[in-house]
N, C-alpha and C positions, 0 to 999 in steps of 0.2 A: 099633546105629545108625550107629555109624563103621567105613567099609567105603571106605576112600582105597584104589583100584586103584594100581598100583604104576607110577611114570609112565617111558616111556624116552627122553622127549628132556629134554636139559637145558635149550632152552629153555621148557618150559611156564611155569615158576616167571619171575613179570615180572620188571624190570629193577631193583626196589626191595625185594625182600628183603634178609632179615640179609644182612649183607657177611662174618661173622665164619663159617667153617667148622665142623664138626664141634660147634655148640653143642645147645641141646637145644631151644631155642627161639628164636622172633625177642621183639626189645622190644616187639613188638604183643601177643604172646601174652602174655607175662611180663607187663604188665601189667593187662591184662584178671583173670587168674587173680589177682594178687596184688587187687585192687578185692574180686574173687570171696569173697575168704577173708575180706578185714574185715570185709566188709558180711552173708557168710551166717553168720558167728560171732558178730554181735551179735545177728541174727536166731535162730537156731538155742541162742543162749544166752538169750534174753528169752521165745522162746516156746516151751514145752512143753506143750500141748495136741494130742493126735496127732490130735483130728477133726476141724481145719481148720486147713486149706492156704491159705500165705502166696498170693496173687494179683495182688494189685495196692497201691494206698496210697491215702487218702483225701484230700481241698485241705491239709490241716496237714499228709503227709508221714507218716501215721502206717499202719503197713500195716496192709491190711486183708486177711481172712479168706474161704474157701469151703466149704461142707462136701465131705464121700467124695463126695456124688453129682454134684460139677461136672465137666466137661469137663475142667477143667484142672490137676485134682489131682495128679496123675503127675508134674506140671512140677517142682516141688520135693525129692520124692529126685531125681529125674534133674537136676537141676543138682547136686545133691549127690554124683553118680556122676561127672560129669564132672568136677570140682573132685577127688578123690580121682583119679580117671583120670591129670589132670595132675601133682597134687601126691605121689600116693603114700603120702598121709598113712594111716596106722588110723583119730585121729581124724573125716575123711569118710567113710571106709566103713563105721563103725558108724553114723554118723548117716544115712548114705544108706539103711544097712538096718533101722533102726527104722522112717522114716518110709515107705520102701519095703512094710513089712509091714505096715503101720495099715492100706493098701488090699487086703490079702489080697478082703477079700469082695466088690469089684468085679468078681471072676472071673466072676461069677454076675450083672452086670448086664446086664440087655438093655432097658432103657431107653432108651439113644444108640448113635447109631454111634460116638463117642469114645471107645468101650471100647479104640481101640487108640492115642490121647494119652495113655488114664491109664494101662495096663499094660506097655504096649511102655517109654515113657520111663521108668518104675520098674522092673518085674521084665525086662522085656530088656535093657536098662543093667545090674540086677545080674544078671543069667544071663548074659552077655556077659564081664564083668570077673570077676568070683570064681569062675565054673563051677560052681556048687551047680546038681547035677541034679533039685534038691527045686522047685526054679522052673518045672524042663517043665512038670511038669503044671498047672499055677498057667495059664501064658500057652496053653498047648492049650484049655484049658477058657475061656479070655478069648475068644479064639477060636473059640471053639462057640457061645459067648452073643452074639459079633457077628455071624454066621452067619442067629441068628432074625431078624435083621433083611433078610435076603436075600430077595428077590422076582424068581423067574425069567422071567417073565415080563414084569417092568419088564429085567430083566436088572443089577438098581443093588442096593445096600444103602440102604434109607432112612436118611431122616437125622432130620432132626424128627419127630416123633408128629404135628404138623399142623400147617397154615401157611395163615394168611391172608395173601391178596394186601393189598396195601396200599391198596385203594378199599375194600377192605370189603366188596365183590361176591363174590368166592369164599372157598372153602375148600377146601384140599389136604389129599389125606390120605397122597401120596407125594412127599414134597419129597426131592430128592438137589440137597445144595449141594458147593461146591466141595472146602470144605474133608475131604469123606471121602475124594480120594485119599491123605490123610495115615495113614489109620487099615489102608489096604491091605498094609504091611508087618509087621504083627503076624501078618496071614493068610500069608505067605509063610514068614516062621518055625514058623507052626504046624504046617505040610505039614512040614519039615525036621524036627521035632522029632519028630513024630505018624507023617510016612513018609505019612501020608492026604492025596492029591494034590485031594482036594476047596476045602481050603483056598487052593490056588493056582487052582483053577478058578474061585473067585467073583470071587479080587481078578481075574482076566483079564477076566472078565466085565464088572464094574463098570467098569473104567479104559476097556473099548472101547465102553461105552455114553457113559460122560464122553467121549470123546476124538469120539461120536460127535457128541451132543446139547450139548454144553456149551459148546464152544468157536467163534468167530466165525470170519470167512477172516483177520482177521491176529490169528489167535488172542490175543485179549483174549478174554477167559472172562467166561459169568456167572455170575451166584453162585450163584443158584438155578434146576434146572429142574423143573419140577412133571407126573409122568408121573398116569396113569390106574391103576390097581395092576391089575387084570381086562384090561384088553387092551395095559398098557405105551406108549401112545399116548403125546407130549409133548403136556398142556394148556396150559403155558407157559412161558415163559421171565420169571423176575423176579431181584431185588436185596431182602438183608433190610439189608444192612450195607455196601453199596456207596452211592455216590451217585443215581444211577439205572437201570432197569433194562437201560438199554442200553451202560453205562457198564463201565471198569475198574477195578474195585476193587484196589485194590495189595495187601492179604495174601490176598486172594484167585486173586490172577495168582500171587503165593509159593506158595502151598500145589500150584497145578498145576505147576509147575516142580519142586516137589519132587517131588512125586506121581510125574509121568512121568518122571523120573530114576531113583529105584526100580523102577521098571516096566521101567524098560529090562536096569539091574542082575540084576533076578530072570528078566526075558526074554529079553533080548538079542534082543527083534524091533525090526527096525528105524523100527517104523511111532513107537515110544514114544519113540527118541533124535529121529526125526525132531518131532516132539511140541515135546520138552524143548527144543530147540535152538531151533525157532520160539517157546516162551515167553521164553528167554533174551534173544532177538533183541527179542522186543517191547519188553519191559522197557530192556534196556541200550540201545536206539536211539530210546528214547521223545524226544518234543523237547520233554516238559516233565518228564522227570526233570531234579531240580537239579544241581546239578554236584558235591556232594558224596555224591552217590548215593542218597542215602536220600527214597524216592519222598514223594510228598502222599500222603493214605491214598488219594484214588480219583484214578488219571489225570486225570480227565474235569472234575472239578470246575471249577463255573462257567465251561465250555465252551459255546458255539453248539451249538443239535442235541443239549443231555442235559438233559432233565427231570426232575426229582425228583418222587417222586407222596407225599411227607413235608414234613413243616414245616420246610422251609431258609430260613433268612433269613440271607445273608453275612452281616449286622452282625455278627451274634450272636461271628463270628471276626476279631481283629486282622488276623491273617493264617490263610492253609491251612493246618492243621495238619501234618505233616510222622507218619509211620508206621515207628519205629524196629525197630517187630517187623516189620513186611513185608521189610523191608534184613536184616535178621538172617537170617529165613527164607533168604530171596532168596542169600544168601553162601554158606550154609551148603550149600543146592545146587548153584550155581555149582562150589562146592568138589568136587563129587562129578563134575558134568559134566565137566568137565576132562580125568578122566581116561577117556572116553569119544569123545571128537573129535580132530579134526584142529589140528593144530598151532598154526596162524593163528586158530583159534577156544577153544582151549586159552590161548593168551597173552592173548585178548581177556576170557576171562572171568574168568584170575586173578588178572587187574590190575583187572577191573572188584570182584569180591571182596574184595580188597586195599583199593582205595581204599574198600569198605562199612565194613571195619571198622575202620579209622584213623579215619575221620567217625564211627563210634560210639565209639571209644576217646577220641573227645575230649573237652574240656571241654564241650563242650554237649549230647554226648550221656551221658556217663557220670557218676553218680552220685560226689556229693562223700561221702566214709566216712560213718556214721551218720545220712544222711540219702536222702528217696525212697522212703521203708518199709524199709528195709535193700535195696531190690532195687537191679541194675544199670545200668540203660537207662533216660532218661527220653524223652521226646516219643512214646509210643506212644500208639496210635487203638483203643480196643475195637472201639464199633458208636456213629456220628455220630447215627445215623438216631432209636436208640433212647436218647440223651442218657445212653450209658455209655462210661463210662471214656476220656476224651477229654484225651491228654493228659499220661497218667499211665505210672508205672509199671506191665507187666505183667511176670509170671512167665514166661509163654512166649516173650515176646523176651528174657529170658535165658538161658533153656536154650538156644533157635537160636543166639543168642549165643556160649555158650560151646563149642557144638557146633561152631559154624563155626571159633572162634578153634583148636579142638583139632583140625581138621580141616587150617586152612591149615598149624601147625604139621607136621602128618603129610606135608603136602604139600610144605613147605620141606626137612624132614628127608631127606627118604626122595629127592628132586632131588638136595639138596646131598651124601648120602652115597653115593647113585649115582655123583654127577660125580667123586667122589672115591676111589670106588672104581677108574672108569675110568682115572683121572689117572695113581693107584696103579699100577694094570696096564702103563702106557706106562712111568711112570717105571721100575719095576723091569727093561724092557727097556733100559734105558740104561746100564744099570750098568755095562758096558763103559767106554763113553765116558764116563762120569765119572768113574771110574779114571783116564780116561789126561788128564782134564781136570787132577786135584790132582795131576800127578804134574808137570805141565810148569810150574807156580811161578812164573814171570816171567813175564808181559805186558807189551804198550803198549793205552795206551786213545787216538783221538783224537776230541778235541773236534774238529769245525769245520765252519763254517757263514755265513751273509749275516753273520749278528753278531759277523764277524770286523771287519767295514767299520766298525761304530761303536765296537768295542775298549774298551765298556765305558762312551763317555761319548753322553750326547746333547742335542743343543742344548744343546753347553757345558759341560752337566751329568757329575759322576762318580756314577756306579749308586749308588754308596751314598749320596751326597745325596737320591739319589730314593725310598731305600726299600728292603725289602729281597726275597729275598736280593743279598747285592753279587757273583753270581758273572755273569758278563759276557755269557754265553750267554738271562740273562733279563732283556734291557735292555729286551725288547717289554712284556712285563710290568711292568714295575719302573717304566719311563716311560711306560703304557698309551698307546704307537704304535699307531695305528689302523692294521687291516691293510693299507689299502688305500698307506697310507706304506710300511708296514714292505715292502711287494711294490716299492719303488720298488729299493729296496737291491741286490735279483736285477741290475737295470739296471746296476749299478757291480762286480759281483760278477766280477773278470778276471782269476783269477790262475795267467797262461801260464807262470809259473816254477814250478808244482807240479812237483815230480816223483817219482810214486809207488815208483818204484824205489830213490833216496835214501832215501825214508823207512822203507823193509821195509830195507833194508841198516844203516840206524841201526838200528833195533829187533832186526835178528838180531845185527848188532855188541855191542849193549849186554847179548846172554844171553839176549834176549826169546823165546821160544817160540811168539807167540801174538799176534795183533793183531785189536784191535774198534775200528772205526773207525763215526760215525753217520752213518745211512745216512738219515732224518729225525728232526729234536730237534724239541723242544713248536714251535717255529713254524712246523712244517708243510712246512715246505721241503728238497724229495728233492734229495740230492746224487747223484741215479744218474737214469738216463732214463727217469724213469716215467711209462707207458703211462696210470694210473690219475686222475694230476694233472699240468697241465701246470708247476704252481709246481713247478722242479726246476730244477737246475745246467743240462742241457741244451738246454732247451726256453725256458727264463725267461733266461741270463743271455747277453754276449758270449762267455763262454769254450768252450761248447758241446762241452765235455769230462762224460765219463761217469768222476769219480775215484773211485769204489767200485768199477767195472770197472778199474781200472787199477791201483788194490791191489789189488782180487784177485787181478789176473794176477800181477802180483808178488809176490802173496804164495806162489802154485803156483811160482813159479819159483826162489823162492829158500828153501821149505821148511819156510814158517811157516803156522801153521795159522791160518784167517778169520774173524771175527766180527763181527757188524752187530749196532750197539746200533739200537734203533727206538721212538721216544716213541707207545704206542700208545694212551695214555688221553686224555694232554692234547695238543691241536693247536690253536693258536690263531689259524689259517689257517680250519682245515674242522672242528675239531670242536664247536661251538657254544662251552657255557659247562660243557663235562664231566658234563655231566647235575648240576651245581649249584643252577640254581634246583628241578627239581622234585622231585631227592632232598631238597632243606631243606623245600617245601612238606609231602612226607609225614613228614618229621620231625616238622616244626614239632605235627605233633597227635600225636606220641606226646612233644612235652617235651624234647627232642633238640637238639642243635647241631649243626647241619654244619659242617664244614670246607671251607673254601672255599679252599684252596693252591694255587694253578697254575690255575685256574679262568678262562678269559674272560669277565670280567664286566664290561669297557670297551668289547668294541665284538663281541661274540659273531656269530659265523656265523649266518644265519638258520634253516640246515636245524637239524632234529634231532641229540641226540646217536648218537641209536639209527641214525642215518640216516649219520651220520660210518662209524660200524663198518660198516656194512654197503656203505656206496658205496666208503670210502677206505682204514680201515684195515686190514680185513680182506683186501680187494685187494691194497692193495700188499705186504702177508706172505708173500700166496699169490704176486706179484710176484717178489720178493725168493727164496724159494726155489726159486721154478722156475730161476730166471736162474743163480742161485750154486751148482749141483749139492754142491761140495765144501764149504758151509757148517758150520764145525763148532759154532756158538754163536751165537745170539740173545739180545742184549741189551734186554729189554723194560725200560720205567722208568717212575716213579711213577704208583701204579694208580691212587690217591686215592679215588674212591665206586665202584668198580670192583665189581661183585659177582661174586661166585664163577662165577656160569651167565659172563659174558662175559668174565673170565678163564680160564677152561676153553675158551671157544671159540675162544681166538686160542690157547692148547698146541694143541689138538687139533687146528687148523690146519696150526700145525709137523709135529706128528707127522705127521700125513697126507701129506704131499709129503715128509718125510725124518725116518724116527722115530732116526735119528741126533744129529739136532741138539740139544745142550742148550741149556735156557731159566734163567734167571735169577730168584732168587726173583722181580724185580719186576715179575712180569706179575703178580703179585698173590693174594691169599687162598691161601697156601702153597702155590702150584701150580709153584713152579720146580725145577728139579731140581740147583740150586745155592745157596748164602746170598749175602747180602751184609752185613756187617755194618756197613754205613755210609758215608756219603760222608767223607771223609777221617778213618776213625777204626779203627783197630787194638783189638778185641775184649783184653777184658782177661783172662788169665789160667784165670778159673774158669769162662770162657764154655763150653759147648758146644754144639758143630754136629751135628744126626743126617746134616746132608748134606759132600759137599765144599763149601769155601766159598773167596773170593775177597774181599779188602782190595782198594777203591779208591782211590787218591789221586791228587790235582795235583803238578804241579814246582813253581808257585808258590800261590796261593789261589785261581786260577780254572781252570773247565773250558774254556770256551770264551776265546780270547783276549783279554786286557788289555793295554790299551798301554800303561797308567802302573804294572804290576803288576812290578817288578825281583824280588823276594823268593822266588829258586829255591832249592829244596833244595841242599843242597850233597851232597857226594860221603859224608861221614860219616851224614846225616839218612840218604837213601837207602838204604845201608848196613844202618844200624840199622833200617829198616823190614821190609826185605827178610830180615833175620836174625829180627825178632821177630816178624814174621807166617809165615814159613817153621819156626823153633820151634815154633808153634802150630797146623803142622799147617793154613794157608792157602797160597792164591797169593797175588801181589802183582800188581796191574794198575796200573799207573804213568801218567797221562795227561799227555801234549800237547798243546796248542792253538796249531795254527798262526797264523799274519798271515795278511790278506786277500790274500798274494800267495803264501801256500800257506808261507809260509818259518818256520823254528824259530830259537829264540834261539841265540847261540851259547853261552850257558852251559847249556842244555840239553844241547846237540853235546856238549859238551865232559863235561859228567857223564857222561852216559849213556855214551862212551868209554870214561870211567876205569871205572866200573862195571862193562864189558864187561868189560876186563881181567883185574880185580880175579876176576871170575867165569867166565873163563877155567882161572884155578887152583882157584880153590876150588867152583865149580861142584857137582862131585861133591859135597857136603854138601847142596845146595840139591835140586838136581831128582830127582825121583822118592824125597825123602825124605818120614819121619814123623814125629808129637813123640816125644823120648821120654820116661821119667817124669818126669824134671824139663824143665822149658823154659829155665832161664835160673837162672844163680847171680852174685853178683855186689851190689856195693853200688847201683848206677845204676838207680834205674826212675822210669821215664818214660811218663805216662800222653798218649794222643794220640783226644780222642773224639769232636772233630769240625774242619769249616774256619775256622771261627770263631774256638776255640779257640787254635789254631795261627798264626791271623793276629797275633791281641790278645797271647798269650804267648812266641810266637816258639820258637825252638827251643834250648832250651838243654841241654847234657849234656857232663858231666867223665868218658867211658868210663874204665875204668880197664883194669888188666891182669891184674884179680881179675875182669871180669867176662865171662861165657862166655854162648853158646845155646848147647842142643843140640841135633841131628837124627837118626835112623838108620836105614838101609838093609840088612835081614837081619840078617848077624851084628856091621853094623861100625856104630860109634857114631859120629858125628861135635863135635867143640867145636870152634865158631868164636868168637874173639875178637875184636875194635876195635882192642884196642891190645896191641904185645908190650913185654913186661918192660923195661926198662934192663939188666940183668943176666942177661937171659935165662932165670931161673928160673918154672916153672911148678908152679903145685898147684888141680887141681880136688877141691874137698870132696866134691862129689857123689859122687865116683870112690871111693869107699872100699872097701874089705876086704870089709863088708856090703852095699852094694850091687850090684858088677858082679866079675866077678874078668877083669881085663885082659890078656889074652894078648900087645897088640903097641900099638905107637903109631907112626905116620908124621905128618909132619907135610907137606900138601899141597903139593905144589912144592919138597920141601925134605929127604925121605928119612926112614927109618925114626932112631927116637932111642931111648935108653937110657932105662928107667923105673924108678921103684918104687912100690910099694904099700902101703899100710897103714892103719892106721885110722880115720886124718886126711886123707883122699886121696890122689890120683894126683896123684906129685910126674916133674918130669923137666928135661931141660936145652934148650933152642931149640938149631939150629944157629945158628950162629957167624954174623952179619949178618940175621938173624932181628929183633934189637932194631930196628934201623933202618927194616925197615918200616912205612911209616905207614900203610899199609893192613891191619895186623893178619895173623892166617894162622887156617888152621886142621887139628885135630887131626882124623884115623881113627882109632881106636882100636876096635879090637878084641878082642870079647869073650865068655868062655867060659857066661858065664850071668849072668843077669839078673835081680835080688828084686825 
């Protein structure tokens, strides 16, 4: 029954699937299936009686019973097949196949056309999942018996034995109602199984006499059509279980959407997609489907122009009753369509799916544990007409149920391991470049942007009075500045003393390798000239300077290589509210909390989220690479509700105009092709990376500029960052935040200098090194895990001159120290006899020394003015082998 075609664009899957990669399921499934198991093991444990089938419940809740000869016996192992499908348990597939084989002797009914509800949903579910070839012959022969119901000459398989109209004036003695295009895919298996192409000739037959006679010009279906059996003639068109005969029955419109979805499956003629696609269309664009999807049972009810020819009296209903099995059907199709259409009709139908079975997973649709008769789904509609089961739990909106929920599952999985597949394939072509990435070790990051102009305070206010975080780049936030203020700032925004060239000349002076500078942060505002939004440096401010273009160029000229961070989720300019409220709405019915961080939720853009990605921020990517041919790095940042399909499409972006470029984990759902371990927090020791990765931090607590912010690292803090994230085998990206006039502190100048110096000498230890087995020895450790952290506790540390990193480069070791000796004596422990056997020692800047070895370490002497360095030194050592 489950036949998910394999889908190849990554958008099919809507905007509100699992966020989390490589799982096995989303929480909509996971939930459904766990309901599944409590509710069929109290069932499944209270009743053992194998000649009647759980069906429905009676006004107390108590389930009620059918015998082998109903329609709907098959429902019950086959949810039982499905629940094992998912879970993998033994105990459902023995239960599946007890009750599975209580209907052996159905094989041989020809009494209904349902012979293919009750055998296909049992012995095709088990011949399907265990492969016991002892079932062919079981489902061929179901198959043969549904066949005597064949009339070539009507061209249909009857359905009822005989049907009175409902005046009471006629009698039929060939009723074909809608629901037998359900029973046409037992016949298609039978041909596969059997090799006898008979069986596919009838179900062809029957579906183009339905598709002929059955259905209206905007195909709403009726339910029944009543032919002549001797000349095949239609006597007429009626309703047993719709509301009237001219009317839309809603599991009725289900059953032909499913119907001609199979049909197309097993034909692939186009007349049956075209079919399916017009049933879809009716249903999802109906103007009185409710807004949680789940239809009335007939469209039409108490409409103008539909007559009932049955005893309706509205009183009789509070309200319309609402048909949780038509929504179930309805999904579970949808599910299959999908993978038969076009793109734009692929997104419409698995968000409209989506939203079916989160309105069944909810509280009002779904069954509280041990109550509803043990079944799943409550508000389902039998037959209004005939004063059954109105209301109640049914068996077959749980099977659809659980078919669909195992369905969209297949449909998320097999997306999401696609796009990940693809991801894979890119990333492993970069592998170049992300060698030469971990190998350059030093960066600068710059913050800077309009909210250099309020530097952290507003109206008055310091950010951290207002809320958090206190980092100064989020004062739009923090002080929910309405955008249309916050655009006043572009107006003040003049700062003619930038000069890009200074700034690459600090950042190469200080060691740096490598500079990312943001090219737009969450408020939306491009510091470069962009074509896509006129909110930009150029276009918006006095300065009418393009400063990403002018680090660039500086940065090609003086040798450093370029990177543009770019806030591509949150923008609080153009990208609404991050898709916030309506990821929380579909939470909200699976029980879920959204996270709402960085989210516009004070004065949100009017367009769409979906509508941001596709008008701005996907542009300005595509933007931004065309412009920057020598682009070595894209800094994407906080994905937040980001799902995988729309993180995938802004890598695959990059790739596409420069599969050069690497991306940063924080485009989101593991799709980067480097780590970050945190905003100002050094990864501790046991951590490990499968990718290269990069340490971010501030000079003092914020990224983007604070005016009352003094509290710069000092020359030692730096130091030790740079030695203990380069021990571990990171880079280190050091950020800036200029003043609204483009200018740096001068105790930044000034570190960043002595830095430069200090890694003038001892450089060689740092770039293009590795960890090695040990990272660090020594008494001082200093944990550093976030900004916060670091603000509240400050930086305190007594380096000593017992304590070492290590690094190494081929055959040569490096230990760099903080602090040297008084005396100039050295001993690393790590150095021992059993661990490395040391051929030589030089000490950088300072010449080859005398050593010895032994089993307490690697002891030796500094050169002579070595103590007096405050900047520490560090060792080469090289070495002939390695435990």
């Amino acid at each position: 029954m489950i036949r998910i075609p394999y889908l190849l664009l990554f958008l099919i899957v809507p905007f509100f699937c699992s966020a989390a990669t490589g799982t096995d399921s989303s929480a909509l499934v996971k939930k459904g299936f766990q309901l599944a198991e409590k509710q069929y093991d109290l069932l499944f444990n209270e009743h053992k009686d194998l000649s009647l089938y759980p069906r429905s419940a009676d006004p107390n809740g108590k389930t009620s019973f059918t015998s082998i000869s109903d329609w709907t016996g098959g429902f019950w192992p086959g949810c039982l097949w499905y629940v094992f499908e998912y879970t993998a348990k033994d105990k459902w597939r023995d239960a599946a196949l007890k009750w599975t084989n209580s209907l052996r002797e159905n094989q041989f009914n020809t009494n209904h056309h349902d012979i293919g509800f009750v055998m296909n949903c049992s012995y095709g579910n088990a011949y399907r999942l265990t492969g016991d070839t002892t079932f062919k012959a079981i489902l061929i022969q179901s198959a043969k018996s549904l066949l005597t119901r064949f009339n070539p000459k009507v061209g249909a398989i009857k359905s009822w034995n005989s049907f009175a109209s409902w005046d009471g004036v006629h009698n039929y003695s060939f009723p074909v109602i809608i629901d037998n295009m359900m029973n046409l895919e037992l016949l298609f298996l039978a041909s596969k199984l059997s090799g006898n192409p008979v069986y596919r000739e009838v179900a062809v037959r029957h579906a183009e006499t339905t598709l002929k006679n059955q259905y209206r010009p905007d195909f709403s279906s009726y339910h029944v059509v009543n032919y002549d059996p001797e000349t095949g003639q239609v006597l007429s068109r009626e309703t047993a279980q719709g509301f009237s005969d001219n009317s839309a029955w809603a599991r009725g419109q289900a059953w032909g959407l499913y119907g001609f979805t199979v049909m197309y499956r097993e034909t692939r003629d186009p007349k049956y997609l075209q079919a399916a696609i017009k049933m879809a269309d009716f249903y999802s664009k109906h103007p009185r489907l409710p807004n949680d999807k789940v239809p009335l049972w007939d469209f039409d009810v108490d409409q103008p122009g539909f007559v009932p020819n049955w005893d309706y009296r509205k009183t009789d209903f509070a309200s319309v009753p609402r048909d949780a099995s038509a929504a179930a059907v309805t999904a579970s199709a949808l599910l299959e369509l999908v993978g038969y259409v076009q793109p734009q009709q692929q997104q419409a139908y698995s968000q409209l799916a989506q939203t079916i079975l989160e309105s069944l997973a909810s509280e009002h649709y779904s069954s509280k544990v041990g109550e509803n008769g043990y079944l799943l789904l409550k508000h389902n509609v039998g037959s209004i007409p005939h004063k059954g089961e109105i209301d109640v739990p049914l068996i077959y909106a749980d099977y659809y149920y659980l078919e669909a929920l195992l369905r969209w599952n297949k449909l998320v999985n097999e997306s999401e391991q696609k796009i990940m597949r693809e991801w894979k394939a890119m990333h492993a072509k970069k592998a170049a470049a992300c060698a030469d990435f971990q190998k350059q070790k030093f960066g600068m990051f710059i913050h800077w942007g309009l909210y250099a102009i309020p530097g952290g305070i507003w109206n008055g206010q310091k950010i951290e009075a207002m809320g958090s975080p206190g980092v100064a780049e989020w004062i739009q936030l923090v002080a929910k500045i309405p955008r249309s203020s916050y655009e006043n700032l572009a107006r003040q925004f003049n700062p003619a003393a930038f000069d890009a060239d200074e700034i690459v000349r600090l950042a190469k002076q200080a060691g740096m390798k490598y500079l990312v500078v943001t090219s737009k942060h969450h408020d939306g505002f491009a510091m470069y000239d962009s074509k896509v939004s006129a909110f930009n440096i150029v276009q918006a401010t006095p300065l009418k300077r393009d400063v990403i273009q002018e680090l660039y160029d500086a940065c090609l000229r003086q040798g450093l290589d370029f990177g543009l961070y770019y806030s591509h989720n949150i923008d609080w300019k153009d990208g609404s509210d991050a898709q916030y409220a309506l990821t929380k709405a579909h939470d909200a019915q699976l029980n879920r909390k959204t996270d709402a961080f960085g989210a516009n939720r004070w004065d949100p853009s009017p367009n769409s989220f979906a509508a941001y990605l596709q008008e701005k921020a996907i542009p300005q990517v595509v933007e931004l690479l065309q412009r920057y041919k020598k682009l070595k790095y894209i800094w994407f940042d906080m994905p937040g509700l980001m799902t995988p399909q729309q993180s995938f499409r802004f890598y695959k972006t990059v790739y596409d105009l420069n599969p050069e470029v690497i991306v940063s984990e924080r485009i989101g759902n593991g799709m980067g092709d480097y780590d970050i371990p945190g905003d100002n927090r050094i990864p501790a020791a046991n951590e490990r990376f499968d990718k290269p990765w990069e340490a971010i931090g501030t000079f003092n607590h914020s990224w983007g500029y604070k005016s009352y912010d003094q509290d710069w690292k000092s020359i030692d803090e730096l130091r030790y960052w740079l030695l203990e994230i380069c021990s571990k085998g990171g880079n280190y990206m050091l950020n800036i935040g200029p003043d609204a006039q483009g200018q740096l502190a001068e105790q930044v100048k000034q570190n960043l200098s002595i830095l430069g110096d200090w890694l003038k000498t001892n450089g060689e230890a740092i770039y293009g090194s590795k960890p090695w087995i040990v990272q660090h020895e020594g008494p001082t450790v200093i944990q550093i895990t976030d900004t916060e952290q670091r603000e509240k506790e400050g930086f305190k540390a007594n380096f000593t001159a017992s304590d070492f990193w290590f690094t190494q480069k081929q055959d040569a070791l490096y230990a760099l120290a903080m602090v040297a000796p008084a005396d100039g004596k050295v001993s690393l422990r790590s150095l021992n006899q059993h661990t490395a056997r040391v051929r030589s020692v030089e000490v950088l800047g300072g010449g080859n020394v005398v050593f010895q070895q032994d089993q307490e370490g690697l002891h030796l002497q500094l050169p002579k003015g070595m103590s007096q360095n405050t900047l520490g030194y560090a060792l080469k050592i090289r070495i002939e082998k390695s435990i």
